[in-house]
One Martini backbone bead per residue (centre of mass of N, CA, C, O) as a GRO file, in nm:
protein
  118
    1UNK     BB    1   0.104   0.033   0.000
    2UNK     BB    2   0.071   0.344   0.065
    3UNK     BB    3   0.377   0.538   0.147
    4UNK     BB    4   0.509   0.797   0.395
    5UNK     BB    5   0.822   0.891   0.486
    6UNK     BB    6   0.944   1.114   0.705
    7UNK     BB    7   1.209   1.387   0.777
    8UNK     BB    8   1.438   1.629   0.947
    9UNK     BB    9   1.309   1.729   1.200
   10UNK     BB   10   1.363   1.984   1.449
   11UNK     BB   11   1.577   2.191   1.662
   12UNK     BB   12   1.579   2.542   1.571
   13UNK     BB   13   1.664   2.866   1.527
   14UNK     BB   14   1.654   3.178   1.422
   15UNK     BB   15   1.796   3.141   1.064
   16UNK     BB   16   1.803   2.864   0.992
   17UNK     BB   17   1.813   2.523   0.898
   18UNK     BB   18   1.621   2.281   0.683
   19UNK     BB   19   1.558   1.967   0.609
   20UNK     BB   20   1.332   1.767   0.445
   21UNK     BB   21   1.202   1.419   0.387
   22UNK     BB   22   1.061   1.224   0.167
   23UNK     BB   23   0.948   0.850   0.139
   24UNK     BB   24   0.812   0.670  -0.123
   25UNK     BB   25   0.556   0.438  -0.191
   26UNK     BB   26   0.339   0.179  -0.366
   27UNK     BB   27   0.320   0.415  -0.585
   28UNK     BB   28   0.362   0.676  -0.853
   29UNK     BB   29   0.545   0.909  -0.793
   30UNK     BB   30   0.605   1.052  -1.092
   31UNK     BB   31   0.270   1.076  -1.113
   32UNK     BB   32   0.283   1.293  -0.899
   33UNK     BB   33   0.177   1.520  -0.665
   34UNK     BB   34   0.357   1.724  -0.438
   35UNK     BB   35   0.376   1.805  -0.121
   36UNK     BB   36   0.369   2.043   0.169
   37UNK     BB   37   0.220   2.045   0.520
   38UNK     BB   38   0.135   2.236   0.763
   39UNK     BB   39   0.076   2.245   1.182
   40UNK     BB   40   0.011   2.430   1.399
   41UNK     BB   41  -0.041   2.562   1.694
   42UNK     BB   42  -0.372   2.625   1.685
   43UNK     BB   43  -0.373   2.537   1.346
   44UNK     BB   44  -0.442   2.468   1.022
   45UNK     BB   45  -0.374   2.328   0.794
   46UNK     BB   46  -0.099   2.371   0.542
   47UNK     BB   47   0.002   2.489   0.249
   48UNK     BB   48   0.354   2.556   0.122
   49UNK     BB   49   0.409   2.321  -0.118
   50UNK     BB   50   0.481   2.235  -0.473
   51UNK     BB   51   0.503   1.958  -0.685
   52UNK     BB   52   0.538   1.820  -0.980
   53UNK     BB   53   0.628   1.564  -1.172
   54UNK     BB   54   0.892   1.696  -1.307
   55UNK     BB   55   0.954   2.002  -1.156
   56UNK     BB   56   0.897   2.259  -1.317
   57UNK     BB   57   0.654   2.330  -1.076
   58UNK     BB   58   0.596   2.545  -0.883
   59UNK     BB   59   0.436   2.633  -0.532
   60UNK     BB   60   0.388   2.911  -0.259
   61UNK     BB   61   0.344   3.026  -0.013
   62UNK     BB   62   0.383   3.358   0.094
   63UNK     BB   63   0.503   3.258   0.406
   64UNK     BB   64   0.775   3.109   0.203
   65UNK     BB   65   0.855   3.286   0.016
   66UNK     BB   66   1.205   3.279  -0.031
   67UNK     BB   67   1.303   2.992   0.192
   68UNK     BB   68   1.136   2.742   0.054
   69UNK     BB   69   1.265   2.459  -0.150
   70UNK     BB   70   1.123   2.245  -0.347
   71UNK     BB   71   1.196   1.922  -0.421
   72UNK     BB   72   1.313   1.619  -0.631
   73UNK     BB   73   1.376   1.202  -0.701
   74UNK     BB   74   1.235   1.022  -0.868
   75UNK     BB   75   1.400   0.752  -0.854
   76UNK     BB   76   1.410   0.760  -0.519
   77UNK     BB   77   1.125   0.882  -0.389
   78UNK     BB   78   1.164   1.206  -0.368
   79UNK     BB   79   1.060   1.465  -0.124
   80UNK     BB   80   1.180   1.809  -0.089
   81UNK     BB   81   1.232   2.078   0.201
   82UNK     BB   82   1.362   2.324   0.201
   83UNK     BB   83   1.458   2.542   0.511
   84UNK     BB   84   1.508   2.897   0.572
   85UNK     BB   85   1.480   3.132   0.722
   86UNK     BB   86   1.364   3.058   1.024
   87UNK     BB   87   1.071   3.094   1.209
   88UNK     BB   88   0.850   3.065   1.473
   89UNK     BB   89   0.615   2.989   1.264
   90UNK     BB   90   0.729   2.745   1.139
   91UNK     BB   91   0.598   2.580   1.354
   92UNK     BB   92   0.533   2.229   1.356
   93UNK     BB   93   0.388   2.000   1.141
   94UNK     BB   94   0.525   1.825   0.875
   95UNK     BB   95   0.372   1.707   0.544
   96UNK     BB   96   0.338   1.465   0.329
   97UNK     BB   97   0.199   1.478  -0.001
   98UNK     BB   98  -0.034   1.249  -0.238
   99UNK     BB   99  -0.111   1.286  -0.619
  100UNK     BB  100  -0.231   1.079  -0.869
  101UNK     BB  101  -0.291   1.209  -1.162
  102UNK     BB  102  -0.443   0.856  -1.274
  103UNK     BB  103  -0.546   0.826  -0.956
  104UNK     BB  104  -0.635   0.741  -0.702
  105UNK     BB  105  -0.554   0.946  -0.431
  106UNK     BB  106  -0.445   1.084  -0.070
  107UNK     BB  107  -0.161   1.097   0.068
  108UNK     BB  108  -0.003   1.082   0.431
  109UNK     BB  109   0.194   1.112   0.635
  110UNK     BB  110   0.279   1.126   1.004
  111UNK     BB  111   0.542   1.346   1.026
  112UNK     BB  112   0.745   1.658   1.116
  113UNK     BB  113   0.895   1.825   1.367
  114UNK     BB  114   0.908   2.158   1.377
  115UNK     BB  115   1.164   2.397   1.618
  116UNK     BB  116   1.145   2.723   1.657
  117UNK     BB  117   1.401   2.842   1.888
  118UNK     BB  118   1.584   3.038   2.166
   0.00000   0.00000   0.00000
């Protein structure tokens, strides 16, 4: 069955980094939109990042604009979320979704948390 399960986040400070990585299973994944999701506390989820089936196009919510970067690694099965200039508000629970251009499905990994404190 098809399967996302994330890493990489962690406990830093504001203006560090961190990648985040999902590896997918189950499923056609090159033929996949993915996505990064968070949910902050007492907030609800939302997308962050956008990545279509070949990487072309990408698209991100405007609180990440210009600080985290989606990218892929179809032959992998894996899809990235670089994550720059961290700020207070960016902590939260993040999630990797597929969602197969062909085929139904909607999955979605674990999470994984990252906070951002000083």
């Amino acid at each position: 069955q098809a399967q996302l399960v994330e890493s990489g986040g962690g406990l830093v400070q504001p203006g560090e980094s961190l990648r985040l990585s999902c590896v997918a299973s189950g499923f056609a994944f090159s033929r996949s939109i993915m996505s990064w999701h968070r949910q902050g506390p007492g907030k609800e989820r939302e997308e962050v990042a956008r990545i279509i089936t070949f990487g072309g196009y990408t698209n991100y919510s405007d609180s990440v604009k210009g600080r985290f970067a989606i990218s892929r690694d179809n032959p992998k099965n894996t899809v990235y979320l670089q994550m720059n200039s961290l700020k207070f508000e960016d902590t939260g629970v993040y999630y990797c979704n597929a969602r197969p251009i062909a085929a139904d499905g909607n999955y979605w990994g674990q999470g994984t948390q990252v906070t951002v404190s000083s």
